[in-house]
Backbone as a ProteinNet text record, in pm:
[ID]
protein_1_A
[PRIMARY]
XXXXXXXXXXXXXXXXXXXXXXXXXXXXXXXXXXXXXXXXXXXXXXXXXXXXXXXXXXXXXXXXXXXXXXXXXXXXXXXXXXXXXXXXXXXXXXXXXXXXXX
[TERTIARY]
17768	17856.7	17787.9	17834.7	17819.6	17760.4	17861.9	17856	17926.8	17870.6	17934.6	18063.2	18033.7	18164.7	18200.9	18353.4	18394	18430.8	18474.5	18472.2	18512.1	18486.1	18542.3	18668.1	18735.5	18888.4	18902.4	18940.6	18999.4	19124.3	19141.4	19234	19259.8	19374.3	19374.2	19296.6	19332.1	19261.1	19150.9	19112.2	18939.2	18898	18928	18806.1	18805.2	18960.7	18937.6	18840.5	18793.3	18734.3	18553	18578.3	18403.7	18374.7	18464.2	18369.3	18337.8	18377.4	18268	18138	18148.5	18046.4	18101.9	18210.4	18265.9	18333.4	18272.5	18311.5	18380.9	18483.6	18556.8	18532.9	18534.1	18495.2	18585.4	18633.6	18702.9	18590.3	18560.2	18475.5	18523	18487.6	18494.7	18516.7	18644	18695.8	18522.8	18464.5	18371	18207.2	18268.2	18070.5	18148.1	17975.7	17944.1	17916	17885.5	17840.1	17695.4	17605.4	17464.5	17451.2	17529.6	17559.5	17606.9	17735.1	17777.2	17628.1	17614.4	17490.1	17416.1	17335.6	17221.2	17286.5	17383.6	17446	17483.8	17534.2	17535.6	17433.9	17361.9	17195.2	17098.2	17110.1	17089.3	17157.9	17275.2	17349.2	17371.9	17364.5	17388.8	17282.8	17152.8	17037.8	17051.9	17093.3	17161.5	17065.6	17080	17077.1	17208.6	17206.2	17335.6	17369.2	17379.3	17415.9	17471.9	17634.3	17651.9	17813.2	17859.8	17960	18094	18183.7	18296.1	18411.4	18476	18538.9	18645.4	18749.5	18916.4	18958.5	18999.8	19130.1	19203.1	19276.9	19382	19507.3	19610.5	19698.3	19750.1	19780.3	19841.7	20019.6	20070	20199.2	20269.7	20394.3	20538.7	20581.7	20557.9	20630.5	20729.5	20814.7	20943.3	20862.1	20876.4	20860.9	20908.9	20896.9	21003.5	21130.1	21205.7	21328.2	21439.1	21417.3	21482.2	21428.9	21380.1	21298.6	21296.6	21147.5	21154	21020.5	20988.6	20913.4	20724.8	20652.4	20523.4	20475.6	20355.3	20242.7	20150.2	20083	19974	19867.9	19702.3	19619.1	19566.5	19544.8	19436.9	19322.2	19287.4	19142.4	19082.9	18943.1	18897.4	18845.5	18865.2	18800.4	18677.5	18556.6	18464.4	18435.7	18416.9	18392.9	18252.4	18156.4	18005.5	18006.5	17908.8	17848.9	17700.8	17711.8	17611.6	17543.6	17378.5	17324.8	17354.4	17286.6	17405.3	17274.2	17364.9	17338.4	17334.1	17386.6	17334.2	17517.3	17544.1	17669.1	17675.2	17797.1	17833.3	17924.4	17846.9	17879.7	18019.9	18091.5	18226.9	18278.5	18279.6	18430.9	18450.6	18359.8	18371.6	18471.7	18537.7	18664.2	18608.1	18607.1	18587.3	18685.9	18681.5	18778.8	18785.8	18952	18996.1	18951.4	19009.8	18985.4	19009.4	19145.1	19204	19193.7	19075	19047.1	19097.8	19213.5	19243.7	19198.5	19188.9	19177.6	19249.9	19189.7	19228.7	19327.8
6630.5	6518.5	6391.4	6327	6189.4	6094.7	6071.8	5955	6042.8	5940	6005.6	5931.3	5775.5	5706.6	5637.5	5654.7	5581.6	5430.7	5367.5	5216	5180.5	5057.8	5014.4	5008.2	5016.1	4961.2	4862	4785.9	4635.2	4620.7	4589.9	4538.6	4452.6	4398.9	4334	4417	4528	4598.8	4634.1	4670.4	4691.6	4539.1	4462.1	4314.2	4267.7	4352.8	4289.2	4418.5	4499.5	4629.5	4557.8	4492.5	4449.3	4328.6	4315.4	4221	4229.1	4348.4	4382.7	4505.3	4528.1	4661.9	4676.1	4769.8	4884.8	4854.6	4935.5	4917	5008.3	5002.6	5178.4	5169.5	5347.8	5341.6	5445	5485.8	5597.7	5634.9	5774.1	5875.7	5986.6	6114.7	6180	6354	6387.9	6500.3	6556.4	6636.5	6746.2	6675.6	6504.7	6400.1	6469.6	6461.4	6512.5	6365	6395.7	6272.6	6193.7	6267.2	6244.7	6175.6	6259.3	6242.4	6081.7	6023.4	5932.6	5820	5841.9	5761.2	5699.2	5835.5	5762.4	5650.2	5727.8	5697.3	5505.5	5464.8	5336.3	5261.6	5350.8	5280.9	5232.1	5325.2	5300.4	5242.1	5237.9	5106.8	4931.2	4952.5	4815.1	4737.8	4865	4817.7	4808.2	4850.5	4822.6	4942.2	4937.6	5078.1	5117.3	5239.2	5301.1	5348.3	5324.3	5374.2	5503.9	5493.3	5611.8	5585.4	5724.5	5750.3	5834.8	5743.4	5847.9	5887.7	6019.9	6026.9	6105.2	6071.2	6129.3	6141.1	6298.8	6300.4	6298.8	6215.4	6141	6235.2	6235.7	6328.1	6213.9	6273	6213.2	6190.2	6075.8	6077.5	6143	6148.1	6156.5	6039.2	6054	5920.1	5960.6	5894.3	5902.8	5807.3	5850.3	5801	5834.8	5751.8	5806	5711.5	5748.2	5730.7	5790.4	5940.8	6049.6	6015.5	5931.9	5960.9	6089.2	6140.1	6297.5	6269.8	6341.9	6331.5	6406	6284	6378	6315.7	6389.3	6444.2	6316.1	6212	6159.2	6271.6	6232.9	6334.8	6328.1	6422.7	6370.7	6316	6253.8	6177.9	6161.9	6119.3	6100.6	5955.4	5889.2	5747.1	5815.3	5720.9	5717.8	5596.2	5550.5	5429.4	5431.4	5335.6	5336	5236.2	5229.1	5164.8	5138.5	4991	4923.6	4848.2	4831.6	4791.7	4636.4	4596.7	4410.9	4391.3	4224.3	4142.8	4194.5	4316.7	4346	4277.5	4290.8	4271.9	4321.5	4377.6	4393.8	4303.2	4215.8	4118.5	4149	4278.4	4306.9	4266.8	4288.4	4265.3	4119.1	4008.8	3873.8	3808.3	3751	3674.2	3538.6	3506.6	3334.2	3277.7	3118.1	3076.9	2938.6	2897.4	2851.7	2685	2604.4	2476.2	2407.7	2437.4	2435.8	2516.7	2592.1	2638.2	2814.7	2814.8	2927.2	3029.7	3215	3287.6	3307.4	3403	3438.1	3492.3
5118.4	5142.6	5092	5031.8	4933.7	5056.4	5095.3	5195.9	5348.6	5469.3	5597.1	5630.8	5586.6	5687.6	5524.7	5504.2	5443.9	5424.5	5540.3	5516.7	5683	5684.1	5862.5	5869.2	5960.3	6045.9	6088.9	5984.3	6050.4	6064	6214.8	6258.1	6366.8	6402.5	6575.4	6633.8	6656.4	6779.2	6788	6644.2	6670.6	6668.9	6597.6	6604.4	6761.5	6825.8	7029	7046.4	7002.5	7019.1	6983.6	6835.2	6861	6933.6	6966.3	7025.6	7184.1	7185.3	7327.1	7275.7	7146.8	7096.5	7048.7	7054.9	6971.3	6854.6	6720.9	6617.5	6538.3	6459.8	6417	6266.9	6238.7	6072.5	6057.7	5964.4	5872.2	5823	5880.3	5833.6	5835.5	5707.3	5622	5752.9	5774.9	5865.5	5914.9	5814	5824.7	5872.4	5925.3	6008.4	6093.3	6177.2	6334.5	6433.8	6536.1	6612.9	6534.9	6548.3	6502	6364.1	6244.9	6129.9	6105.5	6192.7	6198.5	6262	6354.4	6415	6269.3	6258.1	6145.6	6027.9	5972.3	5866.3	5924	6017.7	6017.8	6122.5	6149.1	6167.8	6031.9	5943.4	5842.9	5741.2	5752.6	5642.9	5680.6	5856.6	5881.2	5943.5	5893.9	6022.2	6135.2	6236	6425.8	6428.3	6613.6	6693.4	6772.7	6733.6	6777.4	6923	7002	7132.2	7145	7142.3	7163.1	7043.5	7000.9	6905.8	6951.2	6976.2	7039.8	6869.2	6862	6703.3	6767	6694	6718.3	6580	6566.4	6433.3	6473.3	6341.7	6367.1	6243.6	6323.9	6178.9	6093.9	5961.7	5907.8	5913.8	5882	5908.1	5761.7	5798.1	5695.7	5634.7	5547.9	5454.8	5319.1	5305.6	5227.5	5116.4	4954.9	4849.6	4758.5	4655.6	4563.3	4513.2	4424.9	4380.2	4512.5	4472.7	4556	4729.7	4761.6	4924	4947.1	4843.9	4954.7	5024.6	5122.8	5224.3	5195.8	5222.6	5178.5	5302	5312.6	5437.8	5373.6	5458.3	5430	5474.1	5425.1	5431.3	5586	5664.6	5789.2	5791.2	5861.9	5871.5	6023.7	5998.2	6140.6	6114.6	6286.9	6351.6	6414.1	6390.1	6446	6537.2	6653	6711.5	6793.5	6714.6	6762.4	6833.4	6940.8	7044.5	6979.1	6972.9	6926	7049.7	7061	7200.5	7200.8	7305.8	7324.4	7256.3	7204.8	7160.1	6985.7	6957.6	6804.4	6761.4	6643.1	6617.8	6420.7	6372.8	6214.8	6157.8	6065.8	6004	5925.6	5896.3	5872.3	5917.4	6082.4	6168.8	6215.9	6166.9	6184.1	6107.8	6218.4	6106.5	6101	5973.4	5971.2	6002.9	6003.3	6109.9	5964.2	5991.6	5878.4	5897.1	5834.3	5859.5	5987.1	6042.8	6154.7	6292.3	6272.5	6373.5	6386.2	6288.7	6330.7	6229.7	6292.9	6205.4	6095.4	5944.7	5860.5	5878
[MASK]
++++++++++++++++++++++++++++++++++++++++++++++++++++++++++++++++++++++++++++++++++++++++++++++++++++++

């Protein structure tokens, strides 16, 4: 396997998610718990606490001319527990002129 975690999950819910710890990544069906650990101990420099992971199915989606119906692929969430005070400079939203987020 190339790589373990493919890229983070940004969204509303995870950025209310890091900022108490918990951070989510799209990683690759066939990572393990451990696998996931190192892999973003070692890419973001942190220590990892602990790693909870859920597959997730893929949905049905209509495309096309014709709308015929295809299967998105399945995937798995990984969500790591990072120790306090550490934090990943991804899930930071800068804040605009006015105060508000991006």
């Amino acid at each position: 396997m190339k790589s373990i975690f493919v890229r983070p999950l940004i969204t509303e819910k995870t950025l209310t998610l890091a900022a108490s710890g918990w951070y989510s990544f799209l990683v690759h069906k066939a990572a393990e718990k451990p696998g996931i650990a190192k892999a973003i101990a070692d890419f973001y420099k942190v220590n990892v606490v602990g790693v909870r992971v859920a597959s997730m199915h893929g949905k049905m989606r209509r495309v096309g001319k014709l709308m015929k119906y295809t299967k998105k692929s399945d995937w798995k969430k990984a969500l790591v527990h990072l120790s306090k005070g550490q934090k990943i400079d991804a899930f930071e939203v800068a804040p605009t002129q006015e105060g508000k987020a991006v």
